[in-house]
LOPAKOL-261603 format. One record per atom (N, C-alpha, C): residue in three letters; x, y, z. Coordinates in steps of 0.001 Angstrom, whole numbers, padded with zeros to 6 digits, always signed. Atoms other than C-alpha are relative to their C-alpha. Last residue first. Layout:
<rs>
ALAXYZ ...
</rs>
This chain:
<rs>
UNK+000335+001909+000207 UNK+127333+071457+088823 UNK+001691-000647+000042 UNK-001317+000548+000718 UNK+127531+074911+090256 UNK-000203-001707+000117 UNK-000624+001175-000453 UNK+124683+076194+092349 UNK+000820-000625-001147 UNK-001182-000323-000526 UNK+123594+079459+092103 UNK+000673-001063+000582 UNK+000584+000187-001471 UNK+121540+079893+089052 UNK+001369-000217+000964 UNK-000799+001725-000107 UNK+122122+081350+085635 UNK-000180+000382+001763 UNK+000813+001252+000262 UNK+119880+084385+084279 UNK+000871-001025+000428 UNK-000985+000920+000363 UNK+121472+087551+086204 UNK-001017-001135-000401 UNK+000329+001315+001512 UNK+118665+089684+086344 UNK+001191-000658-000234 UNK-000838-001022+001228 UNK+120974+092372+088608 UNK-000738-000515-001238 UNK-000240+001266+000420 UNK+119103+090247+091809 UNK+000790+000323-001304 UNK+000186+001316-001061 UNK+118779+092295+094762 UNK+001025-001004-000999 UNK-001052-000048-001056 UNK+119377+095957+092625 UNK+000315-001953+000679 UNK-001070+000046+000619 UNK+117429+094783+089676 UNK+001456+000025+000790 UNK-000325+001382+000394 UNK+114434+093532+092045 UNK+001437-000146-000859 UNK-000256+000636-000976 UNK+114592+097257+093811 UNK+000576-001767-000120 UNK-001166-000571-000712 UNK+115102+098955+090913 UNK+000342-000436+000751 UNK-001187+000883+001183 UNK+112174+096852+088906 UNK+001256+000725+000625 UNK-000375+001299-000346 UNK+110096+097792+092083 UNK+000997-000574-001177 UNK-000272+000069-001568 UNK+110481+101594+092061 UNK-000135-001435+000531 UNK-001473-000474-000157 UNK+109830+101848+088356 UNK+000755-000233+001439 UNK-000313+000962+000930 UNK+106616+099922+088503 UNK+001156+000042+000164 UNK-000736+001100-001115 UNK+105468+102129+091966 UNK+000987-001516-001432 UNK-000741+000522-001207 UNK+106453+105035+090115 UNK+000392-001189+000683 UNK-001399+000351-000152 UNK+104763+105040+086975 UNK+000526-000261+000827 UNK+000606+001211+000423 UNK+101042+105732+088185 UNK+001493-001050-000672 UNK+000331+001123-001085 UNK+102169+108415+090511 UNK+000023-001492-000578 UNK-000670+000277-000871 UNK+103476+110337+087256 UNK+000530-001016+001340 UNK-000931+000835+000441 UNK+100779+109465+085172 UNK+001531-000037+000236 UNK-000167+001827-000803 UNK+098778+110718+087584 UNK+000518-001021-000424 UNK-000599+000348-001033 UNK+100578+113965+087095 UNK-000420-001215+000404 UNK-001483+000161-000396 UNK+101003+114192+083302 UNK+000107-000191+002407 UNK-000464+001057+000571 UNK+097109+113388+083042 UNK+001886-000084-000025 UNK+000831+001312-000535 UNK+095581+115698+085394 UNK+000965-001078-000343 UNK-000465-000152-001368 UNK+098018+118873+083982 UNK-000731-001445+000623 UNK-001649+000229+000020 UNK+098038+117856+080263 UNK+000142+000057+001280 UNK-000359-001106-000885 UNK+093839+117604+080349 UNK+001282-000456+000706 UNK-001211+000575-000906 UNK+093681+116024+076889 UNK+000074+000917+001329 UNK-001148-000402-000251 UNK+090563+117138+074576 UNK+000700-000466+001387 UNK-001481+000652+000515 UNK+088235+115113+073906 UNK+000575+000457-000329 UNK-000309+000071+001325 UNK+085221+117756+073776 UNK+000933-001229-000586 UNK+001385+000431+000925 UNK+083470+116360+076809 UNK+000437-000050-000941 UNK+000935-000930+000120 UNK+087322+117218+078597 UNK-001501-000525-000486 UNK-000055-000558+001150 UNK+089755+114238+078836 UNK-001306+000994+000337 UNK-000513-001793-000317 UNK+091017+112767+081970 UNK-000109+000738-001122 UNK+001132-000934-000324 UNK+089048+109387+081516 UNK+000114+001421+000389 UNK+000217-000125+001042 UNK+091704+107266+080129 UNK-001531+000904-000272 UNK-000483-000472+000744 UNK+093418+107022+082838 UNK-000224+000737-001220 UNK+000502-001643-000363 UNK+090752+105843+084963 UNK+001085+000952-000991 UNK+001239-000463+000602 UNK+091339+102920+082529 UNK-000555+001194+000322 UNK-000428-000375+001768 UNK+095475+102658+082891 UNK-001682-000189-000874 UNK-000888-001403+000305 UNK+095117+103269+086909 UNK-000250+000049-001690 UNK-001268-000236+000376 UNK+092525+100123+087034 UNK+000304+001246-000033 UNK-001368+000122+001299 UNK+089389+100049+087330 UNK+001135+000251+000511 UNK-000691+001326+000076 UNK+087023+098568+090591 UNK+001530+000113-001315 UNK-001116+000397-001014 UNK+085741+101745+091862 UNK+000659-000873-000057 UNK-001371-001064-000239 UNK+084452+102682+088333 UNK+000751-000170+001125 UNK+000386-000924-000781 UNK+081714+099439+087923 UNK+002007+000632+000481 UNK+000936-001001+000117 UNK+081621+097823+085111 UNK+000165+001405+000651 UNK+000798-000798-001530 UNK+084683+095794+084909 UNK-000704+001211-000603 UNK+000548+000993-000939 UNK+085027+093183+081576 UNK-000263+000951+001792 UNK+000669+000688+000155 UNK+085841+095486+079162 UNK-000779-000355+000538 UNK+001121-001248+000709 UNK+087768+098053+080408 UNK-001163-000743-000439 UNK+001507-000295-001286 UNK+089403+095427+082571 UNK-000683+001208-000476 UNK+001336+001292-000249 UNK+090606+093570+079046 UNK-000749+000384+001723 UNK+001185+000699+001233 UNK+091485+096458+076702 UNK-000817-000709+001377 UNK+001150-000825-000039 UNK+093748+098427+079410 UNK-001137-000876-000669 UNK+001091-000252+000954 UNK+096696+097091+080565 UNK-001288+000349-000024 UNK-000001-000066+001512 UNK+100064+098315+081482 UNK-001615-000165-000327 UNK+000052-001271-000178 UNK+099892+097373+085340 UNK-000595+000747-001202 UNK+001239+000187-000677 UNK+098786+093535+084220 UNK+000146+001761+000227 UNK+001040+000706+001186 UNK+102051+093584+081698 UNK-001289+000331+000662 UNK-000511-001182+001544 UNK+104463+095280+084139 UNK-001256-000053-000715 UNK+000593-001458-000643 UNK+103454+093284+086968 UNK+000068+000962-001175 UNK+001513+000093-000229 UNK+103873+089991+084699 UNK-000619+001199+000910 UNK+000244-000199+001383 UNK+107393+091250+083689 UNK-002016-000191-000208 UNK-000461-001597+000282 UNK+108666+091946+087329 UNK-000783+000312-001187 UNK+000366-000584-000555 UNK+107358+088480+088364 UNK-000073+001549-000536 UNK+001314+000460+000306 UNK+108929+086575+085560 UNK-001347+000808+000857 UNK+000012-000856+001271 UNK+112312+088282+086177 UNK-001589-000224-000077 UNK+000184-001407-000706 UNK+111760+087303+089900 UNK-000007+001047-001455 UNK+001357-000493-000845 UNK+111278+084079+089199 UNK-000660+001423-000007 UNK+001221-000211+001637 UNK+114317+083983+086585 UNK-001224+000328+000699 UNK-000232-000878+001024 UNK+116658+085189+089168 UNK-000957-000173-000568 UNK+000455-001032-000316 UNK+115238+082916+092057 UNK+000049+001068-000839 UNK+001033-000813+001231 UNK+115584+079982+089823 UNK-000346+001157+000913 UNK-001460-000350+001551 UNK+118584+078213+092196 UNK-000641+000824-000674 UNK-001286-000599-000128 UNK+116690+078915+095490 UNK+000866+000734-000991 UNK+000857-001259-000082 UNK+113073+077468+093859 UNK+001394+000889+000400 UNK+000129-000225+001473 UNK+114733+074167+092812 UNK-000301+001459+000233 UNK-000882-000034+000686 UNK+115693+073215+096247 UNK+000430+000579-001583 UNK-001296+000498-000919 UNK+113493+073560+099011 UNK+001490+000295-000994 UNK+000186-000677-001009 UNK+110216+074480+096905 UNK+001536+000345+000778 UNK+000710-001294+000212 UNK+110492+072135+094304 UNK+000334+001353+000948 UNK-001391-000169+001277 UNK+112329+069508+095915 UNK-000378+001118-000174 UNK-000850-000397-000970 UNK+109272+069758+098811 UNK+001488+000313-000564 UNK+000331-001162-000325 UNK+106596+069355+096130 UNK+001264+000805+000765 UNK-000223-000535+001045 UNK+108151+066567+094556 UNK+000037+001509+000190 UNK+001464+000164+000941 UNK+108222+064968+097870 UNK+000298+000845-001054 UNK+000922-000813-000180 UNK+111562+064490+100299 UNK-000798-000470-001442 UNK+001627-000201+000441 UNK+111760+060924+100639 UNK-000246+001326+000588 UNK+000939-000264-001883 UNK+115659+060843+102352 UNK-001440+000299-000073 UNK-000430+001158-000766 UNK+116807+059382+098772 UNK-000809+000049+001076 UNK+000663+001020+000100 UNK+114831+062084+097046 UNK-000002-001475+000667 UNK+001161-000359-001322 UNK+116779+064886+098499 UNK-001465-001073+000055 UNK+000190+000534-001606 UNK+119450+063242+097204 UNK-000994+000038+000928 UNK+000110+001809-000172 UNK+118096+062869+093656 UNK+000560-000021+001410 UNK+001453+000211+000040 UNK+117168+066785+093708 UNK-000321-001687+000189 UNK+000434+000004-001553 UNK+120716+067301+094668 UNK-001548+000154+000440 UNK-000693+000903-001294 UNK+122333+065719+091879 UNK-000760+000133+001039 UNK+000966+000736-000404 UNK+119529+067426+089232 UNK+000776-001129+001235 UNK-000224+001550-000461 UNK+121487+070143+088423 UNK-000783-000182+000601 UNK-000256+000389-001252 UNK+119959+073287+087062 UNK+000736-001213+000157 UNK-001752-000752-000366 UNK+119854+074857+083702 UNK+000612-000632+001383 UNK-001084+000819+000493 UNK+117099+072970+082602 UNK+000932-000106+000330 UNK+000161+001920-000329 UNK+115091+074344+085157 UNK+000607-000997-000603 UNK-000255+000148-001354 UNK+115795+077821+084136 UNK+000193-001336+000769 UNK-001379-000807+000106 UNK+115058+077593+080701 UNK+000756-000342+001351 UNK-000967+001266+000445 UNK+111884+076089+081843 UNK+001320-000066-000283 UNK-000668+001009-001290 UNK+111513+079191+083371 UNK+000067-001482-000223 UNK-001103-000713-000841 UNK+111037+081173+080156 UNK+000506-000899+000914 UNK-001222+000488+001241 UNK+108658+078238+078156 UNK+001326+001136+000815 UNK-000271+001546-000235 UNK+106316+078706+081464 UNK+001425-000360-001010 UNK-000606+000635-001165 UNK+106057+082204+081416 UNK+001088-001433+000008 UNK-001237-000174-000118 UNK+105598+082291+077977 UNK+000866-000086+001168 UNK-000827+000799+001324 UNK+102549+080325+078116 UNK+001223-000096+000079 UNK-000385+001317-000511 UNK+101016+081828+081381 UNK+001392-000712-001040 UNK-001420-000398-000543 UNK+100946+085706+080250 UNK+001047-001413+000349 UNK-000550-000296+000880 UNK+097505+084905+078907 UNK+001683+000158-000147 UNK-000120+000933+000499 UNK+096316+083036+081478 UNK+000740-000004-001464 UNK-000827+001042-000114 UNK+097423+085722+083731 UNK-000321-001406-000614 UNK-001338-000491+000235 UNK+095368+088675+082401 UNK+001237-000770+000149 UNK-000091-000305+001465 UNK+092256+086676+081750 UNK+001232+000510-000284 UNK+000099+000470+000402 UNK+091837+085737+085414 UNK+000747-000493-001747 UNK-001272+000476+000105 UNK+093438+088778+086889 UNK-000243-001301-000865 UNK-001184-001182+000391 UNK+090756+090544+084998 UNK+001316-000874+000557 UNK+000278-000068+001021 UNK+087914+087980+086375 UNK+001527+000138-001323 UNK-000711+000925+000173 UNK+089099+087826+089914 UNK-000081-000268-001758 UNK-001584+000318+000097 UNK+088658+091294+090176 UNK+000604-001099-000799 UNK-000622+000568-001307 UNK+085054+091075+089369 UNK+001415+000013-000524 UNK+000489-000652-001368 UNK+082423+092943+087280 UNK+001217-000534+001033 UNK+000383-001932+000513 UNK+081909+090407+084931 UNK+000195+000793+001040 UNK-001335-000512-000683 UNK+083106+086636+086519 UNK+000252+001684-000353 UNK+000103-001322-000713 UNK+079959+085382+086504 UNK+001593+000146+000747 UNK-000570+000163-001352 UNK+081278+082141+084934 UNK-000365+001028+001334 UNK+000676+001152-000616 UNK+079005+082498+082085 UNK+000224-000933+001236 UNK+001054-000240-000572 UNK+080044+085979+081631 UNK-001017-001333+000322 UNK-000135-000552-001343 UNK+083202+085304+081622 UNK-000988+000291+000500 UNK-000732+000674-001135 UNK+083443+082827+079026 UNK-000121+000992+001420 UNK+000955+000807-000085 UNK+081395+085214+076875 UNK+000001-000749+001081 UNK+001107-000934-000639 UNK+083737+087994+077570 UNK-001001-001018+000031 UNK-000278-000670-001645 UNK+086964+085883+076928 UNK-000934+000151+000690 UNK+000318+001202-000926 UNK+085127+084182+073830 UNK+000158+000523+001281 UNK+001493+000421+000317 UNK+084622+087988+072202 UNK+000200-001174+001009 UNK+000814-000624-000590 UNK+088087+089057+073742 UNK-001610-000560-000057 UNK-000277+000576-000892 UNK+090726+087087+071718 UNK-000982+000057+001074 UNK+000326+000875+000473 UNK+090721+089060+068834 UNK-000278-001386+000439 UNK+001776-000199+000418 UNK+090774+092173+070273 UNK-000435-001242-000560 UNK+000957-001183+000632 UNK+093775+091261+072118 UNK-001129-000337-000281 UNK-000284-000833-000632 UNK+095744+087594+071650 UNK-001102+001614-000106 UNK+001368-000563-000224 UNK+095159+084980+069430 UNK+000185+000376+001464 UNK+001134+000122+000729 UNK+098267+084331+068133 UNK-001198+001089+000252 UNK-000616-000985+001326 UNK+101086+084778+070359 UNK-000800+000720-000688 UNK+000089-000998-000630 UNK+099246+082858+073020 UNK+000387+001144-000521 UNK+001689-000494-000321 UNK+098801+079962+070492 UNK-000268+001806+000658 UNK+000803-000944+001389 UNK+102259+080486+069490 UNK-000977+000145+000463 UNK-000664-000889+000253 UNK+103494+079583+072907 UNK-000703+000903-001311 UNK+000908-000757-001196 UNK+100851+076785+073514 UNK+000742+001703-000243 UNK+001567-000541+000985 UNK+102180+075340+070351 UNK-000768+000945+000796 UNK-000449-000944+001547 UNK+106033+075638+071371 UNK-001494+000581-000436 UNK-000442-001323-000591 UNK+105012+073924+074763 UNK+000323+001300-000838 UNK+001189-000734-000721 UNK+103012+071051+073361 UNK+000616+001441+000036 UNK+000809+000035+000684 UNK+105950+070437+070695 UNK-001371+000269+000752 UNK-000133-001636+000811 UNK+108422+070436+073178 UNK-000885+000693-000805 UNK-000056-001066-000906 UNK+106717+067736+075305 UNK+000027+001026-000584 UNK+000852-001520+000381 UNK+105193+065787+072322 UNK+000461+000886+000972 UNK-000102-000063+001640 UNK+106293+062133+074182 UNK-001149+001498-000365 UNK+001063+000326+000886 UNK+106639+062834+077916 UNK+000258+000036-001421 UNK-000030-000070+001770 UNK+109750+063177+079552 UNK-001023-000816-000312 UNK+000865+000512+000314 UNK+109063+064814+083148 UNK+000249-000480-001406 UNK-000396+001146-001222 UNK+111731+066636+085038 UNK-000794-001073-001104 UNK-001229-000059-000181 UNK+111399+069989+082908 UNK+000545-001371+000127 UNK-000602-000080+001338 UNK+108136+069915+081610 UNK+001357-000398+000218 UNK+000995+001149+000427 UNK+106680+069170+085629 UNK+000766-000283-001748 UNK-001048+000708-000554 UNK+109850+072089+086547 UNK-000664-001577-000454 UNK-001666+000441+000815 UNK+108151+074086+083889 UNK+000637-000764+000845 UNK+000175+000943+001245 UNK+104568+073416+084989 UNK+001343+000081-000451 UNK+000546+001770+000017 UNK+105079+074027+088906 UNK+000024-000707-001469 UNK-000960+000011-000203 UNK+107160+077604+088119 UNK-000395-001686+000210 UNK-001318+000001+000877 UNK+104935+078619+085497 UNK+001017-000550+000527 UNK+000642+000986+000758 UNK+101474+077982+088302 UNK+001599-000221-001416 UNK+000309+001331-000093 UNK+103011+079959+090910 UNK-000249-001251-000630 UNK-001440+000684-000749 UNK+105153+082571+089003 UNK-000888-001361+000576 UNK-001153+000881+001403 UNK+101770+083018+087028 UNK+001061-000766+000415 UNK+000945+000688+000706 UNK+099189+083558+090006 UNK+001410-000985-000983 UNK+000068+001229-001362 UNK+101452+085526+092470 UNK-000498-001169-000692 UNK-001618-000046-000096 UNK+102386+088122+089456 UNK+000063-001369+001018 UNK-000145+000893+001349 UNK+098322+088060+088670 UNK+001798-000664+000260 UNK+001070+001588+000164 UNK+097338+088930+092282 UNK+000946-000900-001459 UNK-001064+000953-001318 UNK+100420+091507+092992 UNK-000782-001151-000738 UNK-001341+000534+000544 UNK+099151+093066+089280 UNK+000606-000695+001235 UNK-000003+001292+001266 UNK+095461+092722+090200 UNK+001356-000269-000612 UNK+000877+001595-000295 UNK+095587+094202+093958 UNK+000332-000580-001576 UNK-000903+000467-001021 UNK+098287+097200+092884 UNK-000452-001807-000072 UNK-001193+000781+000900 UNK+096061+097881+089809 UNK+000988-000689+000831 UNK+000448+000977+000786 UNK+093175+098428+092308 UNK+000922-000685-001020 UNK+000157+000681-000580 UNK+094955+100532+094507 UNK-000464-001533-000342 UNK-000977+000707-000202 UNK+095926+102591+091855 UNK+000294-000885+000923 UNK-000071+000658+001122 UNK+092209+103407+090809 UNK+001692-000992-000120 UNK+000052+001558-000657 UNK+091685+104002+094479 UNK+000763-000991-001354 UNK-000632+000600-001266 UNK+093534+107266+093989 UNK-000022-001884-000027 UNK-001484-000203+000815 UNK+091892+108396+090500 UNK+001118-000995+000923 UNK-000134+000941+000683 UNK+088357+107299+091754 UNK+001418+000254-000743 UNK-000203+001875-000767 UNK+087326+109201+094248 UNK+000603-000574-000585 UNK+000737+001151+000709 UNK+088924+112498+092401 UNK-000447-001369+000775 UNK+001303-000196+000050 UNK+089869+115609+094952 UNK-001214-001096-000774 UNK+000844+000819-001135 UNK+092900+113805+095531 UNK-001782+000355+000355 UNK-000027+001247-000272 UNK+093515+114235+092005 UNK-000277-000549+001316 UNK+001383+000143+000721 UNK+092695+118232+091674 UNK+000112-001652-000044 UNK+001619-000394-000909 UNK+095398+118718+094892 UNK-001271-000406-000895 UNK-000009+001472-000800 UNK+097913+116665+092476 UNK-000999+000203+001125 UNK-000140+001488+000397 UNK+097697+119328+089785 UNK-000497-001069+000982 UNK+001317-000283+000236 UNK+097326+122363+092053 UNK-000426-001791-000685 UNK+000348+001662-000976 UNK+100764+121382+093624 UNK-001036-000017-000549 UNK+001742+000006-000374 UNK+101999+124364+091504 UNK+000313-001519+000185 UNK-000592+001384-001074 UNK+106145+125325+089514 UNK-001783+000413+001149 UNK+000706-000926-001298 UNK+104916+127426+086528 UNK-000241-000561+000760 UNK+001108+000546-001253 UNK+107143+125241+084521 UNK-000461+001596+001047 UNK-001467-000055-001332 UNK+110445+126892+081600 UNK-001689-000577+000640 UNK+000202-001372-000784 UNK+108511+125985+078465 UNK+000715-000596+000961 UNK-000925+000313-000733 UNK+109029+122450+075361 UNK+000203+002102+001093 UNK-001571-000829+000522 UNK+106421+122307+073577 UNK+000502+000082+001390 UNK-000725+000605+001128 UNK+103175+119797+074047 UNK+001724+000596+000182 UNK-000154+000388+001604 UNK+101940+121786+077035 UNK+000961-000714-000405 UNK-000422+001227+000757 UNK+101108+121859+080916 UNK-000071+000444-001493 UNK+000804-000168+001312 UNK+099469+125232+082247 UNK+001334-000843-000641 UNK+001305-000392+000096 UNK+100156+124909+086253 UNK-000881-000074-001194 UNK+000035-000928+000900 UNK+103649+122871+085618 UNK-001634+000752+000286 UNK-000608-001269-000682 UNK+104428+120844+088601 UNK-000332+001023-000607 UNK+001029+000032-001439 UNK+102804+117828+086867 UNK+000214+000691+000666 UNK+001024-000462+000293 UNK+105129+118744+083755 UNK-000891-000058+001169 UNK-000004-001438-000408 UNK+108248+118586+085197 UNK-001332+000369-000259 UNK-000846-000344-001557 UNK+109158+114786+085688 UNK-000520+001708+000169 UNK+000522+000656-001274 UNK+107246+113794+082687 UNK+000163+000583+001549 UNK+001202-000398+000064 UNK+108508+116153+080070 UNK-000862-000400+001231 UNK-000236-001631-000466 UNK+112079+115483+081400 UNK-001478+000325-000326 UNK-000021-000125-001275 UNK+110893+111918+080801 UNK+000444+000654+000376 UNK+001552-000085-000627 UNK+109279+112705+077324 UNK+000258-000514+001649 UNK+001052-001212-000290 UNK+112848+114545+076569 UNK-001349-000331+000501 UNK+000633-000716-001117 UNK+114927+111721+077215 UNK-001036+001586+000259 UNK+000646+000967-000335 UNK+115116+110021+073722 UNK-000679+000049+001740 UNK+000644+000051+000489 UNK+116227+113412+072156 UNK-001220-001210+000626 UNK+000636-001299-000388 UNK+118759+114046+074927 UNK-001226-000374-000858 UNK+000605-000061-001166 UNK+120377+110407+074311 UNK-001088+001288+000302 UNK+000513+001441-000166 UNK+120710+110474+070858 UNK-000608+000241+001126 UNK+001129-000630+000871 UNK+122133+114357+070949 UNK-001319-001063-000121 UNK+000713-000940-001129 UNK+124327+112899+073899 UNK-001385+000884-000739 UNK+000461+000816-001228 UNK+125458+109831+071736 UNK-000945+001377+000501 UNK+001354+001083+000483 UNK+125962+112171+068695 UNK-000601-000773+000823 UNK+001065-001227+000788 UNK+127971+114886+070131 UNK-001185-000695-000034 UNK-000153-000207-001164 UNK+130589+111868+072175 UNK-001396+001436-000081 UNK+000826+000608-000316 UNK+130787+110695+068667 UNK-000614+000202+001348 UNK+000712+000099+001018 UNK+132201+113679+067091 UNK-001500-001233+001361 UNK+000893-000926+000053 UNK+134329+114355+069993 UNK-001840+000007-000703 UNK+000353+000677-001423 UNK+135790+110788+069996 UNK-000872+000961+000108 UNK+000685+001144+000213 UNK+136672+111658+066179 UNK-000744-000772+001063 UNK+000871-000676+000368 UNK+138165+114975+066948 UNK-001025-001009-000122 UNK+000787-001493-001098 UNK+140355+114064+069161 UNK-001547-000004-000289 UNK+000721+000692-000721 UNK+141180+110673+067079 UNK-000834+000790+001498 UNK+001568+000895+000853 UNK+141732+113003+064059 UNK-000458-000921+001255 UNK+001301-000934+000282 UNK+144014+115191+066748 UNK-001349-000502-000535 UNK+000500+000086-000943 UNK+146000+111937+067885 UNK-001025+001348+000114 UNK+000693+001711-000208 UNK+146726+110806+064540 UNK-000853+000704+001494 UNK+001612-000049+000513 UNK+147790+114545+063575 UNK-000290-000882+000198 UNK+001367-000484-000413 UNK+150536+115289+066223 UNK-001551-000426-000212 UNK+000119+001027-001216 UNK+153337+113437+064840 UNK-001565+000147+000660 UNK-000470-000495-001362 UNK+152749+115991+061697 UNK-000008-001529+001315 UNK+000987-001226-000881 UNK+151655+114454+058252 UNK+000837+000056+001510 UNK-001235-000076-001626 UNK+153811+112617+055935 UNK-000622+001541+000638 UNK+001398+000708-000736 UNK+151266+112821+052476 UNK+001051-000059+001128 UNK+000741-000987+000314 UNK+154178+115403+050739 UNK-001121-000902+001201 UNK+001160-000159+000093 UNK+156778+113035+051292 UNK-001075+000644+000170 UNK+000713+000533-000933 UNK+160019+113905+052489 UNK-001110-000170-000584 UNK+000160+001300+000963 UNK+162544+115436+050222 UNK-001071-001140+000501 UNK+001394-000125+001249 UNK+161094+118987+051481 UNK+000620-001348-000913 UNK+001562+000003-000009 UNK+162219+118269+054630 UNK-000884-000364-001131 UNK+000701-001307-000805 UNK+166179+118083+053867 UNK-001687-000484+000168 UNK+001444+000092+000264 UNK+168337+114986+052895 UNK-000724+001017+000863 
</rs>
């Protein structure tokens, strides 16, 4: 029996591991073409504020500090991130506090309608949300004299954020054992002191997710302290933001790619730090 009685389709030893050459290649093209396409507005980011004459298209940088010298020249660009600092720590301190008391209260607590409150409050917040949401907001706020004021903005920004909160870290609270919430009950610690002592340890993951996500959210927005603050030393990064435009409305690419540089950072620079600590792992650290 010679070669040529051999089947015609009887390919080389070789060719399995060429088609799977070529086939790893292939995809190894497409990922990085994927990827490159989805990183270009943070290569845009990272270079443009360096750039003297910022554009759309894609240029080599006329490497300049000029940029970030015409921002400290602004009162109001600087403080403006001082101010988001104050209302996203405020609101992040607000929710975790009040989400972590009502889901362990949901949690521990069997009332008739529990789920069924918590589901509706969920949609609700779903719902009527935004522009559509705003008219009472503003009314409500202005009959509280709360116009004009910090507390206002975190007000509005963390009641909104509350809902899901709460239905998240319930999650959490389910997840727990309750053995060592009944010992600590034996020796009369207080609900408060469980809480705190024991429950708060195991849910540090989700806390801290809940934290990360309510800074995010309060950093992020714009509608409701555009609204509700008057006065310019009091906005936000993502309203002075929105004031780097010419008379004509046109975009000034150098202003606006660098404070939207600064204005990224500290977000990015704490979800690194909380991802590092805690990886978001969702399950707690006590074993039932």
């Amino acid at each position: 029996m010679t070669a040529r009685d051999l089947p015609a389709r009887a390919g080389r030893p070789g060719d399995g591991r060429v088609r799977h050459s070529v086939a790893a290649i292939g995809r190894a093209t497409f990922l990085a073409a994927v990827t490159g396409f989805f990183a270009l507005p943070m290569l845009w980011l990272a270079s443009a504020p360096f750039d003297a004459h910022p554009t759309i298209t894609t240029s080599v940088p006329e490497l300049t500090l000029a940029n970030f010298r015409a921002l400290l020249a602004n009162p109001y660009l600087l403080s403006s991130l001082g101010n988001s600092v104050l209302q996203a720590a405020a609101g992040a301190v607000l929710v975790v506090t009040l989400a972590a008391t009502a889901a362990y209260a949901l949690s521990r607590v069997r009332i008739p309608g529990r789920d069924a409150l918590l589901y509706l409050l969920l949609l609700l917040s779903s719902v009527v949300t935004g522009t559509a949401a705003m008219v009472p907001i503003f009314e409500l706020a202005t009959r509280l004299n709360l116009i004009d004021t910090h507390l206002g903005v975190v007000l509005t920004l963390s009641g909104g954020l509350l809902p899901a909160a709460i239905f998240i870290l319930k999650d959490f609270m389910d997840g727990t054992p309750t053995s060592y919430e009944e010992s600590a009950r034996v020796f009369g610690a207080r609900p408060l002191q469980i809480l705190w002592h024991i429950v708060v340890p195991v849910i540090r993951p989700g806390l801290a997710t809940i934290a990360v996500w309510t800074v995010a959210s309060v950093w992020g927005s714009f509608l409701t302290p555009f609204i509700l603050l008057r006065d310019p030393a009091k906005a936000p990064g993502a309203v002075i933001l929105y004031t780097l435009y010419t008379e004509g409305g046109a975009p000034r690419l150098d202003l606006i790619s660098a404070f939207s540089l600064l204005y990224s950072l500290p977000v990015v620079l704490m979800y690194l730090f909380v991802s590092r600590k805690y990886g978001f792992r969702f399950h707690g650290g006590i074993k039932r």
